[in-house]
N, C-alpha and C positions, 0 to 999 in steps of 0.2 A: 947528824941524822937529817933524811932529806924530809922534806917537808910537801914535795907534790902527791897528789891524791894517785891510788891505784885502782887502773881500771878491772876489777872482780867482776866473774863471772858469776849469776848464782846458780845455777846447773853444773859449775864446776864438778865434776868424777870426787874433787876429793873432799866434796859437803852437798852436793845436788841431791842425793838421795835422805841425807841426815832430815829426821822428823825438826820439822819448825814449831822452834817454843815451844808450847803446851798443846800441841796438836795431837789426836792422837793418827789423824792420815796425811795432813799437809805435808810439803817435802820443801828443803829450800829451794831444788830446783826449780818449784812450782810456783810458789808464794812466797820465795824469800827476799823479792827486791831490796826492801827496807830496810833487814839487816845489812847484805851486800852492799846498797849504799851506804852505809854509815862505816863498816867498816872499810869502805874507797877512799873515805876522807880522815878516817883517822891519825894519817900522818899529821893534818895541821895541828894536830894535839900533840904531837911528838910521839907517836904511837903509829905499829905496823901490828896491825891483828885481821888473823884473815876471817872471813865470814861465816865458817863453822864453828871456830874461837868465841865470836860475840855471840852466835846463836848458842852458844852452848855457857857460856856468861849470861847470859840474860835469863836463860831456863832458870839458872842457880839462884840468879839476885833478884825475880820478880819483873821482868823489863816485858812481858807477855800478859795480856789479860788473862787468866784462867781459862785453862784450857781449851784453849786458841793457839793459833799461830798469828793474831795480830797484837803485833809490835808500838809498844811507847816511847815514842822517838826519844822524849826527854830522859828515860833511863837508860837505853842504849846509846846514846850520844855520850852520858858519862862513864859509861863501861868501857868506851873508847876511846877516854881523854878529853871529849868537844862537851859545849853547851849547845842547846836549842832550846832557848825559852820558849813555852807555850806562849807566853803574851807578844811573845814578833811573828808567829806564825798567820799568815791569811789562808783561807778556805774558801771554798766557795766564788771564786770570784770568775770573769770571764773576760779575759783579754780581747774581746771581740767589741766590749764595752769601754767605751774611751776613758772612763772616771775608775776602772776597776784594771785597764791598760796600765794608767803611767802610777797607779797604788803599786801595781806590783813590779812595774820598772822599779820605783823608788825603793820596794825592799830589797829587788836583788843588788842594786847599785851599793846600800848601804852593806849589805853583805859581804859583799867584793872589796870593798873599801877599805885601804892599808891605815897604821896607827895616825899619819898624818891629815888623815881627812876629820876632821872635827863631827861632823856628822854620820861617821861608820860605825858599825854595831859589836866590832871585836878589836882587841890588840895588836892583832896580825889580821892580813886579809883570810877572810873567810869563804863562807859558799854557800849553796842554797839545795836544803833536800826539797824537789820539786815531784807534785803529784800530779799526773797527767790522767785524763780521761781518754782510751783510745778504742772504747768502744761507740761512742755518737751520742753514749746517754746522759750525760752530764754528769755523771759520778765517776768519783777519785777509782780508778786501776791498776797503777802501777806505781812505782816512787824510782826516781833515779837523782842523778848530784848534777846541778849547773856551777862548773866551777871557776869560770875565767869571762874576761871579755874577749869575742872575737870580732871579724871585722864588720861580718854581718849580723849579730847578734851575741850569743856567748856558744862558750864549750860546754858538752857535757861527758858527762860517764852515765852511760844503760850498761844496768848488770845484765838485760836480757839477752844481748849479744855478746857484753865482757868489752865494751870499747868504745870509744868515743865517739861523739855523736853532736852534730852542731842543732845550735837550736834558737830557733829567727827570734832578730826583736819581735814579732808580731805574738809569737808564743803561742800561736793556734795553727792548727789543719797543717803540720808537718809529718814529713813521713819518714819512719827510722827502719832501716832493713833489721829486723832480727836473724833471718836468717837469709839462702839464696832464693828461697821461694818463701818465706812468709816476711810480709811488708805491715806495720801497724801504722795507723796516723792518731798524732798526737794534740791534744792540745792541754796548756797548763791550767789547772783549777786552783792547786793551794802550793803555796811556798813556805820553807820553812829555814829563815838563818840559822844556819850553825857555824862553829868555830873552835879555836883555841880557847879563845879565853873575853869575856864581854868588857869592856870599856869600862 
């Protein structure tokens, strides 16, 4: 089984309209990023489930706060195979700040990090569910997966578009095309390892 992450759409035709979680109006095409990332990455778990699958698992096993469509990462991470510990997740932080910059260089670095690195946070390289603010207010809007290193910073998967999406070391004031005419600018607030399996 292969082990790279799939880029999901969550507006996808074939779960966009499906009710999110415990909602009784949300739609995933609206507010499902979170599931859809989690399920993009569930292959490092050994697991292929598509984003309707986990939203409709998490309904079952409690992975939704009551009646909400907002999502507990750490229960839908194991509906999917991965861990994401609450205690490696950061929040709040602001890459514009040089002390809160290289904190969250350093979680995504240990995230990414194969068994051989003494200092990496899983068995296998992992990745990082990242929350971005793209509306200017300094609150979490969106969740998408940073899952690789690239040359100018790393890769990611937006379920918003369904596609890959590069994303600067500086991890602030980037802009990701969702669609031909709507543009959002991002920047990262809270990171969260996930993986296979923890050290």
């Amino acid at each position: 089984m292969t082990r790279t992450p799939i880029a999901y759409r969550q507006a996808d035709p074939l779960w966009g309209s499906d009710l999110l979680g415990c909602s009784p109006t949300s739609t995933m095409g609206g507010y499902g990023c979170m599931v859809a990332t989690v399920a993009s990455l569930a292959p490092l778990g050994g697991i292929v489930i598509s984003p309707g699958e986990l939203n409709a698992l998490g309904r079952k096993h409690g992975a939704f706060v009551a009646g909400t469509g907002k999502g507990k990462l750490e229960k839908l991470a194991a509906l999917a195979g991965l861990v994401a510990p609450e205690r490696l997740r950061i929040r709040d932080h602001d890459p514009r700040d040089p002390d809160d910059h290289a904190r969250m260089v350093d979680v995504i670095r240990r995230s990414l990090a194969g068994p051989d690195v003494a200092d990496g946070y899983f068995t296998e390289p992992g990745a990082c569910v990242i929350n971005v603010d793209h509306n200017g207010d300094d609150t979490p809007d969106h969740f998408l997966a940073l899952v690789a290193e690239a040359s100018e910073g790393w890769a990611g998967l937006d379920p918003a578009p369904g596609r890959g999406v590069p994303i600067p070391r500086s991890l602030a004031g980037f802009r990701v095309r969702w669609s031909p005419t709507k543009h959002k600018t991002y920047t990262v607030i809270g990171i969260a390892p996930i993986g296979g399996k923890l050290r």
